[in-house]
MARFI-559031 format. One record per residue: x, y, z of N, C-alpha, C in turn; residue in one letter. Coordinates in steps of 0.001 Angstrom, whole numbers, plus 500000, padded with zeros to 6 digits. Layout:
BEGIN
XYZXYZXYZa ...
This chain:
BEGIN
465815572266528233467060571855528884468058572997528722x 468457573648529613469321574210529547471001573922529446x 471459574807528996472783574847528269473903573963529232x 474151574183530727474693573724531219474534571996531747x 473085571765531588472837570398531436473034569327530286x 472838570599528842473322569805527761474857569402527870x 475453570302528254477182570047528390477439568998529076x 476920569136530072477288567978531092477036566212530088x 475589566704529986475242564959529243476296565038527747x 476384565900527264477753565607525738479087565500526533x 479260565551527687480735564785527801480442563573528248x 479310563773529346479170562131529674479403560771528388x 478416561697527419478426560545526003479930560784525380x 480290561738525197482003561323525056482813560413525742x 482591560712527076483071559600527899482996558216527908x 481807557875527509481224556446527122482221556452525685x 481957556675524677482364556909523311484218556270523408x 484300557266524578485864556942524689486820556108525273x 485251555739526856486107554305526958485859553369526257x 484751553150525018484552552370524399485963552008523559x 486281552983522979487277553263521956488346552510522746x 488461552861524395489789552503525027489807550845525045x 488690550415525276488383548772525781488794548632524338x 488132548521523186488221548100521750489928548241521508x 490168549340521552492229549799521363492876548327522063x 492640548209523786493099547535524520493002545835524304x 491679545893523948491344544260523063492118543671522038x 492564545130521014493374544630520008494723544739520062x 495336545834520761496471545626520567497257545534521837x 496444545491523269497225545221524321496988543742524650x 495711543289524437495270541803524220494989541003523149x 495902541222521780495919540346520988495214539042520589x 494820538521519795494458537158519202495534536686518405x 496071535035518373496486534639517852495777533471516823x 495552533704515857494844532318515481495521531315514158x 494851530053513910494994529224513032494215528929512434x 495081527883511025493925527596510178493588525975510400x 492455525982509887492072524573510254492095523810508710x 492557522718509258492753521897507575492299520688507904x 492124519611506679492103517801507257492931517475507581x 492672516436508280493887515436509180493422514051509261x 494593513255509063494188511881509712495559511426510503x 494760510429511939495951510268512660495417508346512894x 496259508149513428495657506654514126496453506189515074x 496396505027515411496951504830516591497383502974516517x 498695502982516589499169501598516228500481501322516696x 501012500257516284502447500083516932503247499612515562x 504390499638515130505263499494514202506634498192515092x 506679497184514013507459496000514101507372495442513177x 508451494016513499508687493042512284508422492341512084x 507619491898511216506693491059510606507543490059510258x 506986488575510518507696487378509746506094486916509173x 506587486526507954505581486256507365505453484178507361x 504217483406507791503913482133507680503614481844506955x 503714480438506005502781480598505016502865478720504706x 502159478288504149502225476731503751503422476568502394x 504508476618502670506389475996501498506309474465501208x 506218474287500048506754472883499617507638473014499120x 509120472735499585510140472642498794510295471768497464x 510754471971496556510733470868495038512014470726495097x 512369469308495006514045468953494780513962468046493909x 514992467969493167515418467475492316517392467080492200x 517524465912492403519118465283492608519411464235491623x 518743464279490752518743463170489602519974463574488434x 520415464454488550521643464906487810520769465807486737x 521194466540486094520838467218484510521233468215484798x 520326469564483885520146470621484181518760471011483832x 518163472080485025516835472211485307516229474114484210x 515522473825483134514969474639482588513253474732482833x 513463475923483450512403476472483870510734476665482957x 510053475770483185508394476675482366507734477834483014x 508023477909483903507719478938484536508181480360485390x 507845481147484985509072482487485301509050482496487096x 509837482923487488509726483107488949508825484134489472x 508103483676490614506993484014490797505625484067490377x 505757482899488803504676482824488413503565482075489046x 502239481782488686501611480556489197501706479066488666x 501342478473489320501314476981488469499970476176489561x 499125475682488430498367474330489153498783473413489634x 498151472529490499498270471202490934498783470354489960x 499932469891490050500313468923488975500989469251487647x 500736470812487820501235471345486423502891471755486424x 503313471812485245504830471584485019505801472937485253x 506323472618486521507246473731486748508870473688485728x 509270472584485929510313472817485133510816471153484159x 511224471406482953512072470483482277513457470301482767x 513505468737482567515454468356483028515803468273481706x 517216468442481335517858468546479988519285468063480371x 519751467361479715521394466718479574522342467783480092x 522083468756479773523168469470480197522294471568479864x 523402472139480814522603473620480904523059474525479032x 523547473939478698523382474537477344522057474049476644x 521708472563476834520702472488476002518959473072476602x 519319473524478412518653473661478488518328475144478214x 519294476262477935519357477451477547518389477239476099x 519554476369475270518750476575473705517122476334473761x 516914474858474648515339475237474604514443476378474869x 514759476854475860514282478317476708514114479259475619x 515611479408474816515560480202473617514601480163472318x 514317478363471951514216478501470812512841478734471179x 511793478212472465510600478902472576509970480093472857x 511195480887473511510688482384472847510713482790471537x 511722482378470756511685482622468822510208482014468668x 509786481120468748508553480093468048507917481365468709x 507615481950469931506599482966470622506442483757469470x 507955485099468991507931485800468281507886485869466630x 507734484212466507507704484133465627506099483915464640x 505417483247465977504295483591465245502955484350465732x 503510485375466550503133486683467026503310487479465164x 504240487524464639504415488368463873503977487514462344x 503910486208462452503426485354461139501678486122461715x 501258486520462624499786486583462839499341488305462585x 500353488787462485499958490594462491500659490023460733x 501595489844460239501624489353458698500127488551457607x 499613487981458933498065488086457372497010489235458350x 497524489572458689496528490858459150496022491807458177x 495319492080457259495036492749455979493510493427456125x 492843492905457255491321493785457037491661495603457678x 492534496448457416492738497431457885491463498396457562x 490893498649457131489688499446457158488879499066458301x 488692497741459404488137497250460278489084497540461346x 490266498199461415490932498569462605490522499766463336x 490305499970464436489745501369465133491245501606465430x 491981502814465270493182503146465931492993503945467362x 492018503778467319491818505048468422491971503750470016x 490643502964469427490953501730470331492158500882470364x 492978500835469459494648500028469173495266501138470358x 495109502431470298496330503539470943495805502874472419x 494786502444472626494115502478474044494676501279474933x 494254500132474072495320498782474275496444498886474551x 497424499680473822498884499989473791499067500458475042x 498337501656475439498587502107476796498166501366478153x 496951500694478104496967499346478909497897498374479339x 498088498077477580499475497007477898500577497371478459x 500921498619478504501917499312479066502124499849480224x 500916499438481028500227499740482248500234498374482863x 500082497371482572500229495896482806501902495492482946x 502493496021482207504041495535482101504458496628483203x 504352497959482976504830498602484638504537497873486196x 503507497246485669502985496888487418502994495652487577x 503729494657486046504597493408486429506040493398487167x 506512494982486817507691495040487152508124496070488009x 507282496436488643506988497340489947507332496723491270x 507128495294491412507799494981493108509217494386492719x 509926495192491814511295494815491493511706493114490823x 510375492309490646510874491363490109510499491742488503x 510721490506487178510284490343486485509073489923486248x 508292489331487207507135488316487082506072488561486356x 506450488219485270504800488111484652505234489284483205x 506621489608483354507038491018482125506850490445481035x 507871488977480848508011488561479252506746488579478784x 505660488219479340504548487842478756503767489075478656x 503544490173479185503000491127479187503805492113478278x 504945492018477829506141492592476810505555492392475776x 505385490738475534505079490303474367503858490459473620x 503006490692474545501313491763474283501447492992473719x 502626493631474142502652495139474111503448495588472820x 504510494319472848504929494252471578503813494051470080x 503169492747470277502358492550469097501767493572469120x 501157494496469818500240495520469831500962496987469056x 502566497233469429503077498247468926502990497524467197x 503091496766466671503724496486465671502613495995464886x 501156496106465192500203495427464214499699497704464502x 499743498311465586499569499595465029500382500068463817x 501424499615463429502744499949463118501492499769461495x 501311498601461361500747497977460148499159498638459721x 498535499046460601497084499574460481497648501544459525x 498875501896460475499160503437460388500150503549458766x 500779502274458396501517502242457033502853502633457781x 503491502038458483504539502651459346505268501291458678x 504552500233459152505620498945458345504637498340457480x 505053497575456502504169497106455334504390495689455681x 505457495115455826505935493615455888507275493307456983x 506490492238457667507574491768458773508012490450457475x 508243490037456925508851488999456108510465488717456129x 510809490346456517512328489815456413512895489589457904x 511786490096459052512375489808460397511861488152460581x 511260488194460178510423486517460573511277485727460002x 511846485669458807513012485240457943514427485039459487x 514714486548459862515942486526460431515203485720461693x 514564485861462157514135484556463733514656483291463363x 513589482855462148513967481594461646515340481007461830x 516241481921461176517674481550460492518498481749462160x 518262482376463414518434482309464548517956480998465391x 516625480345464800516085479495465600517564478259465061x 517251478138463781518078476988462838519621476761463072x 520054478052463482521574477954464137521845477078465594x 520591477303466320520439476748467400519916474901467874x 519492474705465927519533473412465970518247472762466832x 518157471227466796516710471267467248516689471461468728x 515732472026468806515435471732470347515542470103471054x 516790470423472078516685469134473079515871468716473842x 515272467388473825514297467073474092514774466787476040x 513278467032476741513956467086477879513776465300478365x 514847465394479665514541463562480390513419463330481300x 513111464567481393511725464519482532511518465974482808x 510605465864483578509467467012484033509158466957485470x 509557467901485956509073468119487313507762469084487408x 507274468479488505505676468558488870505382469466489855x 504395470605490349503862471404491375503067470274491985x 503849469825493821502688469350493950501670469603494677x 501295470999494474500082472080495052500362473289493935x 498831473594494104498206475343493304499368476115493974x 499836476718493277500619478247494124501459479399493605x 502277480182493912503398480498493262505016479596492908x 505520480329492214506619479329492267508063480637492747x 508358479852493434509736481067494026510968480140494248x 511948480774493139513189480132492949514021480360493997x 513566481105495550514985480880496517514224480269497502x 514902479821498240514731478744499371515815479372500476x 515029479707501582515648480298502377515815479488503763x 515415478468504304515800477410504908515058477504506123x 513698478725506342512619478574506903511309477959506564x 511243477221505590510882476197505159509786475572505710x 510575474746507033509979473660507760510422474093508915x 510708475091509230511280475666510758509701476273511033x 509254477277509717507960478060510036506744477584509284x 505476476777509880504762476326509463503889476519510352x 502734476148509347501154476718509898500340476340510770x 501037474661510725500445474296512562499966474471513240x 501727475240513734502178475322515124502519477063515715x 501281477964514822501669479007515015500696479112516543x 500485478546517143499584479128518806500587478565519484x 501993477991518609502998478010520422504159478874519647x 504319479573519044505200480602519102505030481533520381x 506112481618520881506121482541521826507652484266521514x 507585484607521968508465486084521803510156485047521791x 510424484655522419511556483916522986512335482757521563x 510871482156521161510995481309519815511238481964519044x 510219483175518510510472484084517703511753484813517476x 512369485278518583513878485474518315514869484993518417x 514548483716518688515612482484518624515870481705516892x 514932482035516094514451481358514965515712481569513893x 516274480470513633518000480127512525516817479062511294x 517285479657510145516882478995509321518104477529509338x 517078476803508483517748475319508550518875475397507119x 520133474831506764520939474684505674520450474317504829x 519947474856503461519399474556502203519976473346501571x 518976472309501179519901471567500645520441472231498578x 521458471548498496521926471696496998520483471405496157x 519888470424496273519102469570495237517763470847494879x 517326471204496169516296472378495930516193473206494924x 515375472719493951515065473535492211514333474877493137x 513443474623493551512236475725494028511475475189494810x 510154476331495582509328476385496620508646476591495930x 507210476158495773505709476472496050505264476876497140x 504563478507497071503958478778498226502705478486497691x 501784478484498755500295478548498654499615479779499197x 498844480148498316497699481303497945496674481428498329x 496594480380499497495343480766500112495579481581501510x 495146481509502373495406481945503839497255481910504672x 497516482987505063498699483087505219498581483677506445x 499809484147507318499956485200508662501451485694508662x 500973486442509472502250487229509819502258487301511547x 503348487207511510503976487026512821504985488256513447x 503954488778514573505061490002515197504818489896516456x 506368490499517169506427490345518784506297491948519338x 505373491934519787505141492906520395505339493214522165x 504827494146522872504878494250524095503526494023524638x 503280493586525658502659493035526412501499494076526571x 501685495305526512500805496627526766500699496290525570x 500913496567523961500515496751522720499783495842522581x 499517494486522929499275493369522740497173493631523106x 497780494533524151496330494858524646494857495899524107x 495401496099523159494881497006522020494692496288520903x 494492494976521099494097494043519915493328493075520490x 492693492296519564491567491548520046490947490480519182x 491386489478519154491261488278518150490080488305517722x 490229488335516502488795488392515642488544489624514753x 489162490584515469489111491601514817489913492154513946x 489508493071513149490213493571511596490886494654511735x 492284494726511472493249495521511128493706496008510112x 494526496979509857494997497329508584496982497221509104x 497459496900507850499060496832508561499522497496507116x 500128498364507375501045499027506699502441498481506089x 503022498719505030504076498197505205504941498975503713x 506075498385503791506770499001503316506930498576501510x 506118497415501399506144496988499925505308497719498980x 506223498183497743505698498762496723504450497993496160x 503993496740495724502668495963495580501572496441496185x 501743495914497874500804495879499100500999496781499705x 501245498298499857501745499590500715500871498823501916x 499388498390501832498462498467502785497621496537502447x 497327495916503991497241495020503900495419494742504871x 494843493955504583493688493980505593493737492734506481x 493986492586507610494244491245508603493342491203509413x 493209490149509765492342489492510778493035489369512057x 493211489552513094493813489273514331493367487721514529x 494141486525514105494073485246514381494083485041515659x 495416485190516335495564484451517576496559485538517845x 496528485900519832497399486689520523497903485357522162x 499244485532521294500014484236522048500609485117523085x 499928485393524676500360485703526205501591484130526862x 502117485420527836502985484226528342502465485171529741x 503030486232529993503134487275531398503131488751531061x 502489489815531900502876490926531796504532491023531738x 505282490827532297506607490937532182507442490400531228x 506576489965530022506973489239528669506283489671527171x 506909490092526342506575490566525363505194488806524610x 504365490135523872503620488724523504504108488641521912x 503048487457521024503165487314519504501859487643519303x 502040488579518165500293488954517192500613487821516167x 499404486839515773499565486529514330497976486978513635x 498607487589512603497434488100511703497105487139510818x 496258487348509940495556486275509152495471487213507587x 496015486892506614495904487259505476495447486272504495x 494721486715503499494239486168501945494823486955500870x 495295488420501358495715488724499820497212488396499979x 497709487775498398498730487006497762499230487644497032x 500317487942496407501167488267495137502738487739495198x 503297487929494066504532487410494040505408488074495011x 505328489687495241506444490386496268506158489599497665x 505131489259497970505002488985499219505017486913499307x 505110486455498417505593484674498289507211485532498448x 507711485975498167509239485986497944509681486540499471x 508945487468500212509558488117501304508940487216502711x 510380487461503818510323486642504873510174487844505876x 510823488636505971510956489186507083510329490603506312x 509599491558507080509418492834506207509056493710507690x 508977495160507450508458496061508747507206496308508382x 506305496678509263504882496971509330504388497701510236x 502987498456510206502586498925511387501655498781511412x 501049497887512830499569498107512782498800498582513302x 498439498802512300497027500250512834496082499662513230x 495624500023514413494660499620515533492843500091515069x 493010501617515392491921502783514821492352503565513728x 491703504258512780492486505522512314491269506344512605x 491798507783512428490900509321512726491172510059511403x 489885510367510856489976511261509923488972512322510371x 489305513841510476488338514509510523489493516076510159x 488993517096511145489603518174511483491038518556512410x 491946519050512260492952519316513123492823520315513370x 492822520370515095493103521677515485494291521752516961x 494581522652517104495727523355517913494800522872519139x 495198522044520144494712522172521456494693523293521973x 495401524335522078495406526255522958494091526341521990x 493186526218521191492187526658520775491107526172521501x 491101524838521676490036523570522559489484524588523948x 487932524984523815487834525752525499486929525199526021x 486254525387526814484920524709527569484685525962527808x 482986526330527581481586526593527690480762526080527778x 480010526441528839479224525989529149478930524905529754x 480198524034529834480232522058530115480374521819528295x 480410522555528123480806521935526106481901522507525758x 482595521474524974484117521790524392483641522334522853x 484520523468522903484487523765521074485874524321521233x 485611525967519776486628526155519799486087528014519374x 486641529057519324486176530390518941486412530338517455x 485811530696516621485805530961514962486060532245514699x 486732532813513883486969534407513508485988534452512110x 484957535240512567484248535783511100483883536942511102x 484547537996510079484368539362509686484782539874511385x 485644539724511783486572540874512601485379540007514054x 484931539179514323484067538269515237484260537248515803x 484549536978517200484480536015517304483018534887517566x 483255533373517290482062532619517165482240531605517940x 481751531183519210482099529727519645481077528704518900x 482177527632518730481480526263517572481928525246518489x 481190524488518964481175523294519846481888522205518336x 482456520940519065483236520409518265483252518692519204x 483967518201518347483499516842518919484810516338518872x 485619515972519781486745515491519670486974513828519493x 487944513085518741487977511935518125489229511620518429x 490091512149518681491236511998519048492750513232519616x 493456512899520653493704513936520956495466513817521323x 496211514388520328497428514103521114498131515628522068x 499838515360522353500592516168523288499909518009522504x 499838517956521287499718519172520855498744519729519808x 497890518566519407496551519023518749495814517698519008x 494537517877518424493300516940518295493067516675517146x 492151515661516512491655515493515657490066515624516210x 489445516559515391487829516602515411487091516532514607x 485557515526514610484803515810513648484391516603512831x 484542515974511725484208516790510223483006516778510065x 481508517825510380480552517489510315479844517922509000x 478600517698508662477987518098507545477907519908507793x 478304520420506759477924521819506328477123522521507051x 476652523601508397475801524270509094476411525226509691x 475621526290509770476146527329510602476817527344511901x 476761525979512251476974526194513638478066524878513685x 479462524471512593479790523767513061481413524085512661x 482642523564512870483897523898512512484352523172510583x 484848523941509667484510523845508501485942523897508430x 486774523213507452487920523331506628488199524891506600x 489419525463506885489734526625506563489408527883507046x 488175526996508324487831528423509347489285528662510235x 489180529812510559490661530937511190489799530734512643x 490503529964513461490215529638514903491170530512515823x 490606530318517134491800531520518081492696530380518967x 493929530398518498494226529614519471495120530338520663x 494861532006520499495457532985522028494777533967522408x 494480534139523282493391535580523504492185535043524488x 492260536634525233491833536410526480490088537004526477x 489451536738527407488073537389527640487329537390526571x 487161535873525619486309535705524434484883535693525257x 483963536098523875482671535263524229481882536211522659x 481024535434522245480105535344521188480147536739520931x 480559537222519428480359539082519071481105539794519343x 482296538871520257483230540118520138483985540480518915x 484739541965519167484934542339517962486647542126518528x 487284541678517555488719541227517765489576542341517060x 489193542898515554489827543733514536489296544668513831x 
């Protein structure tokens, strides 16, 4: 080959060399990539309103004159038949009783850690463990802002600080506090005997306010609520005599007015989740009971169907909620990433200065990203934390981006 033919073919290959260089230059910095990261997501799809809650109320009255001392803390439970509250002559004597049976409580809580003497048979390790239990029990008596259920879970946590107290040599003898109870109980004289006893007459909670929806909202007649009833609804005037309500603990609903379109994204029989705003129940599981239609041009009523019970929710009438229809848990990504190839949607992947198309499965999709399946671990699928393109022009498999 002579000299002038070699020349010719070494610029040609420069030439190649150099528009290579030019396309690659022009890819990166006249046609840019923009990309993102991909993280988890969950979205769902529901409507948010106000819940009235139904439930089976027996009001308890009492007009016989006295004053009414409580056996039972508010919001506690009580059986069929079992004793919600003592009548007493008057509200002092019914204070002193109240009183002198918490002393008798503390009093022989501490007569019982006083013959406590097998200390070589105490595990402290298991006492520290209890302590923190019990202390875990009394936070989450007093977590939906009532008391319900504290004194008694106090009084666990107490005997428990104070028989450690006795295992560690911290106290040797409660003799002189048990002494001072005593001489507190004795000032207070005997306990007044009460004139009667009022009765639960149903299993349930017991809730000391009475809000005068009562007998306005009952379990009936929840398939003729309509939107119109629902916001027409005036509680009735409490009477004076009303000591307390028993709710019942079995099957309950909630009642919300929705729109006529929302209404249509539900489907009696089926299971929901409703959100809500109570520290107890953040999250609730319902049954879609009954969906009360009147007209498209009329908002309808959802009533849900609940079994789970607690005291925050016997006490509350009205609360906000949302119910969630579906939820989506998978991948989020930037819709400007979402492309079609081939007739298949994915998305481009950046690996080592590369791009990768990864087909993807979309699950849900709103104004400005998607949610997509999270699949098992493979080369070929979109992974937590892969760097996707969501700008850039003239992709396809190998190109070099950087």
């Amino acid at each position: 080959m002579n000299k002038r033919v070699f020349d010719v073919l070494k610029w040609v290959a420069i030439g190649f060399v150099g528009v290579y260089i030019l396309v690659q230059l022009y890819s990166a910095v006249i046609e840019p990539v923009t990309t993102d990261t991909v993280y988890t997501y969950s979205s769902f799809s529901g409507y948010s309103a106000k819940g009235c809650i139904i439930r089976n109320e027996t009001v308890v009255e009492h007009d016989n004159g006295g004053a009414v001392g409580y056996k039972v803390e508010n919001g506690g439970r009580v059986a069929k038949n079992g004793a919600i509250a003592e009548i007493f002559a008057s509200d002092a004597e019914a204070e002193a009783n109240v009183e002198c049976e918490q002393l008798d409580k503390q009093i022989e809580t501490l007569e019982q850690l006083q013959s406590y003497n097998d200390l070589n048979a105490a595990d402290l390790g298991a006492l520290s463990s209890k302590i923190r239990t019990a202390l875990t029990d009394v936070t989450a008596a007093t977590q939906n802002g009532t008391v319900t259920g504290g004194s008694e879970q106090a009084q666990t946590l107490l005997g428990l600080i104070n028989r450690r107290q006795i295992v560690t040599g911290e106290t040797k003898d409660f003799g002189a506090l048990i002494a001072s109870l005593k001489e507190k109980k004795a000032a207070l004289g005997s306990a007044a005997k009460p004139t009667g006893t009022l009765r639960s007459p149903g299993s349930g909670y017991v809730i000391y306010s009475v809000d005068g929806y009562e007998n306005i909202l009952g379990t009936d007649n929840i398939t003729e609520l309509t939107a119109d009833k629902m916001q027409s609804l005036e509680p009735e005037e409490t009477s004076g005599s009303a000591v307390c309500k028993i709710v019942g603990d079995y099957e309950w609903y909630i009642a919300a007015v929705v729109p006529f379109s929302e209404s249509l994204n539900m489907k009696e029989g089926s299971t929901v989740t409703v959100r809500t705003a109570l520290r107890s129940v953040p999250e609730l599981q319902c049954t879609v009971k009954y969906i009360n239609k009147q007209s498209v041009q009329e908002n309808a009523v959802v009533i849900l169907s609940c079994s789970t019970m607690n005291t925050e929710l016997a006490s509350t009438r009205y609360f906000d909620i949302t119910v969630i229809y579906k939820e989506y848990k998978g991948l989020k990504v930037d819709n400007r990433a979402i492309r079609v190839v081939d007739g298949n949607k994915g998305v481009y992947v950046v690996t080592a200065s590369q791009v990768k198309f990864v087909p993807v499965n979309v699950l849900w999709s709103g104004e400005n990203y998607s949610v997509v399946e999270q699949q098992a671990s493979t080369s070929k699928v979109l992974r937590i934390y892969d760097e996707i393109v969501v700008k850039g022009k003239n992709l396809y498999d190998g190109k070099i981006i950087r």
